[in-house]
Every structure is written in C-alpha cells, then in structure tokens.
MARLOBA-699250 format. One record per residue (C-alpha): x, y, z. Coordinates in steps of 0.001 Angstrom, whole numbers, plus 500000, padded with zeros to 6 digits. Layout:
residues N
XYZ ...
This chain:
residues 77
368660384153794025 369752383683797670 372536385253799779 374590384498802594 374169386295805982 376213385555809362 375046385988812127 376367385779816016 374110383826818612 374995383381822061 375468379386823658 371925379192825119 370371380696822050 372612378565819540 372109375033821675 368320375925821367 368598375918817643 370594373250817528 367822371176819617 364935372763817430 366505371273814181 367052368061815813 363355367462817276 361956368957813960 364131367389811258 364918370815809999 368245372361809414 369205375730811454 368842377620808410 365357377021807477 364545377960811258 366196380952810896 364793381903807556 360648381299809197 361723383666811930 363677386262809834 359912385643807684 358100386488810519 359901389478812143 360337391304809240 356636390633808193 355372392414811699 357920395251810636 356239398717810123 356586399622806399 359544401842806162 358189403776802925 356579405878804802 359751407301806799 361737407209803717 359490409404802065 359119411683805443 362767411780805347 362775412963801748 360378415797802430 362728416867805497 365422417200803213 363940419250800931 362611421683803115 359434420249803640 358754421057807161 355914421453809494 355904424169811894 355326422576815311 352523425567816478 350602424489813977 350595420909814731 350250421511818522 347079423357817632 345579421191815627 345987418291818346 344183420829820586 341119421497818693 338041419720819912 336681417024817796 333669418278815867 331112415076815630 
C-alpha cells in the first residue's frame, strides 16, 4: 500500500531535483522516497521515548538527587 504526501520545497531546492531526475533518469519521487529512506533510517528509535513518556505519565518518576549522585560516584574498576 502507498500514500500520498506533499511536500513544499523552495526554487533552488526544487530546480535541483528537477536536474537530479533529469541526469539520472529517475522521477522526483523515487529521489525523494531514497532520501526520506535514508533520513528516517539514521533516526533514533522513538520506542524508547514513547515508553519514557508512558512511565512519566504514570507516575513513574526519578528523583533528580538521586540521579545527580549516581553521576557523581567514582567509577569502581
């Protein structure tokens, strides 16, 4: 299944497409699909700050001492 997504680019940014597709024999779109591949591939996962956000909500909090002294503890090696 695809969808559609639109999208505003500014002249330079737009001609540059336009000249990408034309040198590579690809449409805009697929261009725009690699990079939208890419970007969202270096992405940090977002579980992890969903499921932060979660424990937030339900009262699931850290008291800020506590993590400030842990930080200052010395490493034990």
């Amino acid at each position: 299944m695809t969808s559609v997504v639109s999208l505003s680019l500014d002249l330079q940014q737009f001609e540059t497409l336009q000249r990408l597709a034309h040198m590579t024999r690809r449409d805009q779109g697929w261009h725009l699909r690699q990079a939208l591949a890419l970007y969202l591939q270096e992405q940090p996962c977002l579980d992890p700050v969903e499921e932060g956000l979660a424990d937030a909500r339900a009262g699931h909090l850290l008291d800020l001492a506590d993590i400030e002294a842990k930080w200052r503890k010395k490493p034990s090696c």
